[in-house]
C-alpha positions as CSV (number, residue, x, y, z in Angstrom):
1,X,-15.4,0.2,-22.0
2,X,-14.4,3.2,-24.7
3,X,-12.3,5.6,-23.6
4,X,-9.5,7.4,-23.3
5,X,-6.0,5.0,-23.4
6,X,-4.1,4.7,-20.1
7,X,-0.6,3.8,-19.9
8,X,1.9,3.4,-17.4
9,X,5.3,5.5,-16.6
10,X,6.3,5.3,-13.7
11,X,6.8,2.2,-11.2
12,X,8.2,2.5,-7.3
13,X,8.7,-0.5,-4.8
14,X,9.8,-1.2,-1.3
15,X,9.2,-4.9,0.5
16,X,11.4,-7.1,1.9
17,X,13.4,-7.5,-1.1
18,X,15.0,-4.2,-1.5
19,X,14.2,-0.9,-0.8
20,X,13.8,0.2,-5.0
21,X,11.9,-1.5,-8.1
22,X,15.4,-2.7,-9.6
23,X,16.6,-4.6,-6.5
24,X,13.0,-5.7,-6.0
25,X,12.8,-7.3,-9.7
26,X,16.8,-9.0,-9.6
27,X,15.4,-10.5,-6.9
28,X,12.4,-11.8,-8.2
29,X,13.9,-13.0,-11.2
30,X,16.3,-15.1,-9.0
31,X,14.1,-16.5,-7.0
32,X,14.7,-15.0,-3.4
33,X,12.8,-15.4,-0.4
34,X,12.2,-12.1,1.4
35,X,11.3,-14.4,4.3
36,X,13.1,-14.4,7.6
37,X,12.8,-14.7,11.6
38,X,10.8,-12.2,12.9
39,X,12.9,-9.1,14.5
40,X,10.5,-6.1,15.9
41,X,8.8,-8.4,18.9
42,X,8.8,-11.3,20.8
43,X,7.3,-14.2,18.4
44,X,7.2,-16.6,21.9
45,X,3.5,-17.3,21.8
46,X,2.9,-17.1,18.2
47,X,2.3,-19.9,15.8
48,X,4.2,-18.4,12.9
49,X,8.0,-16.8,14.3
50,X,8.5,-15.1,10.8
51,X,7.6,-12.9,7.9
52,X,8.9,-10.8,4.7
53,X,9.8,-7.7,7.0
54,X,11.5,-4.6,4.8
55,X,14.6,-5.7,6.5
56,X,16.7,-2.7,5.4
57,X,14.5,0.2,6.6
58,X,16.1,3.2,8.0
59,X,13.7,5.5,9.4
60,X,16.4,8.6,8.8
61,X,17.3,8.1,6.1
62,X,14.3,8.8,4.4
63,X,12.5,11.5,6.4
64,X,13.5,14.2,8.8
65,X,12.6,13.6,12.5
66,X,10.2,16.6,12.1
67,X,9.0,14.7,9.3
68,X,8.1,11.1,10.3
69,X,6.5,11.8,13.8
70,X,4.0,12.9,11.7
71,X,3.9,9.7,9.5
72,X,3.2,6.3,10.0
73,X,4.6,3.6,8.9
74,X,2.7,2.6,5.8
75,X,2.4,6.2,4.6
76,X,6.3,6.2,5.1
77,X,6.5,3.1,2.3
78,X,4.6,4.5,0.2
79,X,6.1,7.7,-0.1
80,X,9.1,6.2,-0.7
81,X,7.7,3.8,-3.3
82,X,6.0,7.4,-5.1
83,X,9.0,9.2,-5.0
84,X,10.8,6.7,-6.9
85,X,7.6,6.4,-9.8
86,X,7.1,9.9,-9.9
87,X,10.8,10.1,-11.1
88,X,11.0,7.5,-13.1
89,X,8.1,8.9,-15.0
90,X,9.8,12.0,-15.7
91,X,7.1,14.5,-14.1
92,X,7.5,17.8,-13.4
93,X,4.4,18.5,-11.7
94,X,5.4,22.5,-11.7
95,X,4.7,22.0,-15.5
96,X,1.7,20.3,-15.5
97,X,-2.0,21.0,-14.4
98,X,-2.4,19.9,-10.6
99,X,-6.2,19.9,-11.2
100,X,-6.3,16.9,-14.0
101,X,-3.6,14.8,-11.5
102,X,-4.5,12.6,-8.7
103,X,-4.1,10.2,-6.3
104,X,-5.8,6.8,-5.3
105,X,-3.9,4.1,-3.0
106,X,-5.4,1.1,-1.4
107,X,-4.3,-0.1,2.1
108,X,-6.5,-3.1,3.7
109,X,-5.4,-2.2,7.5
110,X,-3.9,0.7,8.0
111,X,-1.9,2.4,10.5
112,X,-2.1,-0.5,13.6
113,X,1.5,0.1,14.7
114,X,0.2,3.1,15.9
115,X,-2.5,2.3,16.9
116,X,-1.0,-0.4,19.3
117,X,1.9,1.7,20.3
118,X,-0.5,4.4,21.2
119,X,-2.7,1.6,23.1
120,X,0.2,0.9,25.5
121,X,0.9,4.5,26.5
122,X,-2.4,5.5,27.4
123,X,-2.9,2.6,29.4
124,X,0.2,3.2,31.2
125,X,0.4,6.7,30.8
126,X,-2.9,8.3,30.4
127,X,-5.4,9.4,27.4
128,X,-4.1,12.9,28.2
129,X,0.1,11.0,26.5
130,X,-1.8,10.7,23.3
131,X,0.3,11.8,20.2
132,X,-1.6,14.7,18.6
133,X,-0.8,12.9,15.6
134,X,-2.1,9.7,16.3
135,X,-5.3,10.5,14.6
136,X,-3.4,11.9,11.1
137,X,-1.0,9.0,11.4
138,X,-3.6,6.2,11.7
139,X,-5.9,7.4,9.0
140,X,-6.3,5.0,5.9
141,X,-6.2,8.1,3.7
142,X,-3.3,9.2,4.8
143,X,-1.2,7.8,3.1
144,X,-3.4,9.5,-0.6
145,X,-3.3,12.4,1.1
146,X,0.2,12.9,2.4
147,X,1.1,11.9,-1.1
148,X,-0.8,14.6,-2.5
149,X,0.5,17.2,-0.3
150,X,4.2,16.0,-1.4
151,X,3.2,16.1,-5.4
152,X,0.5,18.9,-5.4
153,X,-1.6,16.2,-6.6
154,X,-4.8,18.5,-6.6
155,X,-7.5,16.5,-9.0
156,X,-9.6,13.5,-7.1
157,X,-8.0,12.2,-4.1
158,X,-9.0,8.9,-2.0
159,X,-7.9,5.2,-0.2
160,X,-9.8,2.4,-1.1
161,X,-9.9,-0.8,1.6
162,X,-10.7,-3.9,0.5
163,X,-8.4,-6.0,2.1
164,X,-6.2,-7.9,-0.7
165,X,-7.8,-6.6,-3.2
166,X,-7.2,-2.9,-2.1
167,X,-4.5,-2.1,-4.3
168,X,-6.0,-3.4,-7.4
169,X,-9.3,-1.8,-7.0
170,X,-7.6,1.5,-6.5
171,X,-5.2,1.1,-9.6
172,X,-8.7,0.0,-11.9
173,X,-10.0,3.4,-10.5
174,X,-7.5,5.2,-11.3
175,X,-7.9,4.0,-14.6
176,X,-11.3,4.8,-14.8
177,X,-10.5,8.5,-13.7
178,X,-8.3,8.8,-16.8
179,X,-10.7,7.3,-18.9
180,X,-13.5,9.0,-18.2
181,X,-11.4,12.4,-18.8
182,X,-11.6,13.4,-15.0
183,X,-7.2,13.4,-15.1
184,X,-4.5,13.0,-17.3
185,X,-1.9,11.9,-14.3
186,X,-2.7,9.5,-11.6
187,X,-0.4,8.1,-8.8
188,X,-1.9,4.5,-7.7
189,X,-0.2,1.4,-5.6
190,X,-0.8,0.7,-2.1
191,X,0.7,-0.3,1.2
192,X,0.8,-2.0,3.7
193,X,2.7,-2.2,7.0
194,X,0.9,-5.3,9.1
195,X,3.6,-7.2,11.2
196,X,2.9,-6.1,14.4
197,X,2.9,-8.2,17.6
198,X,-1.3,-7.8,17.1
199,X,-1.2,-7.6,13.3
200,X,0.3,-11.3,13.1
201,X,-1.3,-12.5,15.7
202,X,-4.9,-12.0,13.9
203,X,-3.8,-14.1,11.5
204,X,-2.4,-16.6,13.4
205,X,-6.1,-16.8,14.9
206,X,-7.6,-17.2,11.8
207,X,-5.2,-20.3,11.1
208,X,-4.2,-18.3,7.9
209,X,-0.4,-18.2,8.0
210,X,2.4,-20.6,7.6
211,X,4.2,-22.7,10.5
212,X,7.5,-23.7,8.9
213,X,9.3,-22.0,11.6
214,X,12.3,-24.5,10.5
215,X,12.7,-23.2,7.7
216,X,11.1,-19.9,6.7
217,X,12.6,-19.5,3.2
218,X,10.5,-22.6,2.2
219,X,7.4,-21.6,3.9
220,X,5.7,-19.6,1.1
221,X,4.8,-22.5,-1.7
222,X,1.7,-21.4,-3.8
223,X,0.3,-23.9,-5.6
224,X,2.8,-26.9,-3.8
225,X,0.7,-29.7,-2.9
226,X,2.4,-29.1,1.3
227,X,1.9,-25.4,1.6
228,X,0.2,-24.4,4.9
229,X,-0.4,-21.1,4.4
230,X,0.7,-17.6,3.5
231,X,3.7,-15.6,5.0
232,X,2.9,-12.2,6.2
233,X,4.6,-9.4,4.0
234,X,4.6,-5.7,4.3
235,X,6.2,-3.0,1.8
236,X,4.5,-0.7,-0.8
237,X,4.3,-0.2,-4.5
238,X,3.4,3.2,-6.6
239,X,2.4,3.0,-10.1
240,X,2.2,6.9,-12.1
241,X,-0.8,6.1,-14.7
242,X,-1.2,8.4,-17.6
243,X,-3.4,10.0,-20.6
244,X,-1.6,8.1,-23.6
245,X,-1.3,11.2,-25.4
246,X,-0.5,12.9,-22.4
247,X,2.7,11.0,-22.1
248,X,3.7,11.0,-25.7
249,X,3.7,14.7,-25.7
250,X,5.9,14.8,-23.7
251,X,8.4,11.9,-24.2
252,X,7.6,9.9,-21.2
253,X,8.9,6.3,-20.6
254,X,6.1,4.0,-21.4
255,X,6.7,0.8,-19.5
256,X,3.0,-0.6,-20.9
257,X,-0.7,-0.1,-21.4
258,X,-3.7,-0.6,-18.7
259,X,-6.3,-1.9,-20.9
260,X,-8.6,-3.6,-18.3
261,X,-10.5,-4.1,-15.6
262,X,-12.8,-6.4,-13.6
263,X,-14.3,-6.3,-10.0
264,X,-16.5,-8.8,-8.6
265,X,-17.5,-10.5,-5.3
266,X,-18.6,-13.9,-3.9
267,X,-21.3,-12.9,-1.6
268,X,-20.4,-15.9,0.4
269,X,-17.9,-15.9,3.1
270,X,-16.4,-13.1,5.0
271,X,-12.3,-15.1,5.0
272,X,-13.0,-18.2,2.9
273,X,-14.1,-17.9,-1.0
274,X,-16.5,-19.9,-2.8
275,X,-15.0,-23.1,-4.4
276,X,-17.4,-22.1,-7.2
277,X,-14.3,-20.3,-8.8
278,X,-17.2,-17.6,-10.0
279,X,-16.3,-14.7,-8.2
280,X,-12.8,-14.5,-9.5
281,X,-13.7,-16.2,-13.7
282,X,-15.9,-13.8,-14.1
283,X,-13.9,-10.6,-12.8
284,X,-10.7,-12.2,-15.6
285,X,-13.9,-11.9,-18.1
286,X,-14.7,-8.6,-17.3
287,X,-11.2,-7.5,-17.4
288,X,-10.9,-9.5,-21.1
289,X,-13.9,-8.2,-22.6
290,X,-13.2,-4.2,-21.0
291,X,-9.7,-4.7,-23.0
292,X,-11.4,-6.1,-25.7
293,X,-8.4,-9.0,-25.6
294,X,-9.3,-12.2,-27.1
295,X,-8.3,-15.2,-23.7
296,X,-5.8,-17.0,-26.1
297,X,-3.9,-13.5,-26.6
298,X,-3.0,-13.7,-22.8
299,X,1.0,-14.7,-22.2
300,X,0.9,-14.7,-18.4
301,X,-0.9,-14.8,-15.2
302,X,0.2,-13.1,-12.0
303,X,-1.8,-15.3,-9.5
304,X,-3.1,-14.1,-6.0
305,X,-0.8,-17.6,-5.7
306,X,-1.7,-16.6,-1.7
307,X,0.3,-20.8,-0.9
308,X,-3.3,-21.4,1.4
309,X,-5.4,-24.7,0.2
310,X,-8.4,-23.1,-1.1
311,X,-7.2,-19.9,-2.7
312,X,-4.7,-21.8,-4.9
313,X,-7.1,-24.4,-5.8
314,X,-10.0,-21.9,-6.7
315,X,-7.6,-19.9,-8.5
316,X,-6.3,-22.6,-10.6
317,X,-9.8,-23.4,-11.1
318,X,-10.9,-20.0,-12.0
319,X,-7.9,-20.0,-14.6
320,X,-9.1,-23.2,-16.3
321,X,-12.7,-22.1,-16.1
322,X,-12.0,-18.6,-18.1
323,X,-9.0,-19.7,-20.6
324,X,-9.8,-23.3,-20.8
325,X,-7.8,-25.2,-23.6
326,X,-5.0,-22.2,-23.4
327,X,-5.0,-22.2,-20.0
328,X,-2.2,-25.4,-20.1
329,X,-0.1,-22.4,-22.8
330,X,-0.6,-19.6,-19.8
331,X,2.8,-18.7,-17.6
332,X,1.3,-18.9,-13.8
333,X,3.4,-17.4,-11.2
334,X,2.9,-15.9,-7.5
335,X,5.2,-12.8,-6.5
336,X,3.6,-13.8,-3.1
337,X,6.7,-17.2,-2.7
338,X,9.4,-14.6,-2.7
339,X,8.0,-11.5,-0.9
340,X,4.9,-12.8,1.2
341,X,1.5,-11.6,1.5
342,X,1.7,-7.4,1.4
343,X,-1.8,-8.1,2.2
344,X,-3.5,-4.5,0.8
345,X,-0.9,-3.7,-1.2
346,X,-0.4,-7.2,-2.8
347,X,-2.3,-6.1,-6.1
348,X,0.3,-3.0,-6.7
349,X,3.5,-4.5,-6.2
350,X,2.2,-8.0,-8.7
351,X,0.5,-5.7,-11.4
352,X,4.2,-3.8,-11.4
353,X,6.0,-7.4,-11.8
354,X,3.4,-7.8,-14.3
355,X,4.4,-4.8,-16.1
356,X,8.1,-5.1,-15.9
357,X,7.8,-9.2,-17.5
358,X,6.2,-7.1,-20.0
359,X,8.9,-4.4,-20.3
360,X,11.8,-7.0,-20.5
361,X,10.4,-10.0,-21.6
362,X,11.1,-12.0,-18.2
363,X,8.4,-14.2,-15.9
364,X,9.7,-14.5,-12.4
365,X,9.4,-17.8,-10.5
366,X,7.2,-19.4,-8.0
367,X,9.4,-20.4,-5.4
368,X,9.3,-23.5,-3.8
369,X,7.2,-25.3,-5.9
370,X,8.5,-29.1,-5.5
371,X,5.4,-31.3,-4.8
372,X,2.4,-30.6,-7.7
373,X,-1.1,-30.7,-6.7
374,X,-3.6,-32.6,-8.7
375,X,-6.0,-29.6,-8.2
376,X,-2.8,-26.9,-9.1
377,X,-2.2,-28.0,-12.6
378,X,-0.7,-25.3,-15.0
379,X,2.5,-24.2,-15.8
380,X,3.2,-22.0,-12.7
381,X,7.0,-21.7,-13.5
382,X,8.0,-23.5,-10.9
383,X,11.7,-23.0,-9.3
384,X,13.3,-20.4,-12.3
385,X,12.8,-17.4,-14.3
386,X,11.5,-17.9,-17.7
387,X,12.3,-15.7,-21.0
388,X,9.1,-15.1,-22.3
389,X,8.0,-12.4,-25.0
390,X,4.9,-11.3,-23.1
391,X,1.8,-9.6,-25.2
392,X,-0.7,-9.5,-22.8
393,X,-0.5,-10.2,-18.5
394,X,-3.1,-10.4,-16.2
395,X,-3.2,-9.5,-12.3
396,X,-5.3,-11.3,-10.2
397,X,-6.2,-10.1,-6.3
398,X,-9.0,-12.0,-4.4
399,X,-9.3,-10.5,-1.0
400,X,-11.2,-11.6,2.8
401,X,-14.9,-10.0,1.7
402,X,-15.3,-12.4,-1.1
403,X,-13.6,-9.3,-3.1
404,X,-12.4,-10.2,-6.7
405,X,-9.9,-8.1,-9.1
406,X,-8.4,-8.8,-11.9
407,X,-5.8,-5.9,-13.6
408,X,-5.1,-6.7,-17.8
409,X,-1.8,-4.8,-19.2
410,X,-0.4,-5.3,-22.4
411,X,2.6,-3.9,-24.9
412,X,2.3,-0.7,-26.5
């Protein structure tokens, strides 16, 4: 698609592995496992006993109490995550036209530690013991439009939900805004703030998530012939996007380049996707031919990698299907081993690790990879970090809906 160019600035993170992109991408680049026993409730009649919480979080020390009894908890990630992009990228909003910058975040749940808190008190309480905030906190959009309010972000404003996919399709919208001329400045990402008592217990129904209570560290294993599901993650990730010109004029850090963008879906199963591998080859094509990149010009792969049988397989097959012979050159790897599954917000936190083997020329691991699969085949960079000059990346997010993305960003 023509259009304006649309680069990126400005990168914030909080999951389990730190509370700040640089903690969040040492860690990667070791090889850490976010994952751990599970703190905030009693795990007793659960299948899976652990997750990838944001172990460090401190309420205070990021908002007021005035503050967060107005917030929830995924708005409350994200805001951190934001403040951190927004300066990184250098922005003075007071300097720049509030009317041409925006915001669009993706969450795939929402606020349901409030809601479940708020459950409990009015049953034992009363309807009448209801927060007058519990309809602000719980909102989806709040957490677009509390970042708004905190950056004057005045130009188009909205969430997008579409489970694990969320994030992605509201960073490729983003995109779109700029290149269609409708902003020069947009704040993107997502969040996600899911392990809850109810949250994890969903997807312990569903037979989705991991039980290697043993030995949580080794339970997220994309692409391992012995994985048994994904590990239930939670933390946020803002990305500043930006009018190329816009940011050379003035002097902004440009970590990379959004080129393109492709959004698909199965129309085939509301949790399981089509072993096809269509949905998800022909969103990479779209994504290719919108950034007009040739397939053997692409370095590296950030996989869903979700460590469930048929995502990893359908992936892998999807890969093969839309890069064939280069596919065996491509650098595969899932963020997901190390921090879980952030679930809506997935897409933003793998686009920035996409971004930032871009900026220094580092692929981070997928952890835990010790027994291949004949149906996993590439190079998924098992175990350790790799050096790797990186051209040209793709982001992949396939989400419950049959919901396909696929994010391309390349060097300047």
């Amino acid at each position: 698609m023509a259009g304006r160019r649309v680069v990126i600035t400005g990168l914030g993170a909080v999951s389990s592995l730190g509370l700040d992109l640089a903690s969040n991408w040492d860690n990667m680049l070791r090889g850490v496992s976010g994952a751990g026993p599970i703190t905030r409730f009693d795990t007793s009649k659960h299948t899976a006993k652990f997750a990838c919480e944001v172990w460090n979080w401190e309420t205070e020390k990021h908002f007021p109490k005035t503050e967060s009894k107005r917030l929830e908890k995924f708005t409350m990630y994200y805001l951190v995550a934001a403040d951190e992009a927004m300066k990184a990228s250098g922005l003075d909003m007071g300097r720049q036209d509030r009317t041409l910058a925006g915001c669009i975040t993706g969450t795939g749940i929402g606020g349901i530690h409030e809601i479940e808190a708020s459950k409990v008190l009015q049953v034992e309480r009363g309807a009448d013991r209801i927060s007058p905030f519990f309809i602000p906190k719980i909102m989806a959009n709040a957490m677009a439009g509390q970042a708004a309010i905190r950056f004057g972000l005045q130009g188009t404003c909205y969430v997008t939900s579409s489970a694990c996919a969320s994030a992605s399709h509201a960073i490729g919208m983003a995109f779109r805004t700029i290149q269609w001329g409708e902003a020069d400045i947009m704040l993107t990402g997502g969040s996600e703030a899911a392990t809850t008592e109810l949250g994890l217990g969903g997807f312990c129904a569903l037979k989705a998530v991991s039980t290697r209570n043993d030995d949580p560290k080794r339970a997220s294993r994309p692409f391992d012939k012995d994985r048994d599901g994904f590990v239930m993650g939670e933390g946020a990730a803002a990305i500043v996007l930006e009018e190329y010109e816009h940011a050379k004029r003035r002097g902004a850090p440009i970590l990379c380049e959004l080129l393109g963008y492709g959004s698909t879906d199965d129309a085939h199963h509301i949790t399981a996707p089509n072993e096809d591998a269509d949905g998800p080859s022909r969103a990479m094509r779209m994504a290719l031919r919108d950034a007009r990149v040739a397939p053997e010009l692409v370095d590296y792969v950030n996989a869903h990698g979700t460590s469930t049988y048929l995502n990893d397989k359908i992936e892998t097959a999807a890969i093969k299907r839309v890069f064939g012979d280069h596919a065996k050159k491509l650098c595969v790897s899932s963020t997901k081993s190390m921090v879980g599954h952030l679930l809506g917000a997935s897409g933003a936190i793998e686009l920035a690790a996409a971004a930032m083997s871009i900026r220094t020329g580092h692929v981070h691991p997928t952890i835990n990879y010790e027994t291949p699969d004949p149906e996993c085949d590439l190079d998924y960079v098992p175990n350790q970090a790799r050096d790797r000059r990186v051209q040209f990346a793709i982001s992949n997010s396939l989400g419950f809906g049959g919901h396909n993305t696929c994010l391309l960003v390349g060097r300047v």
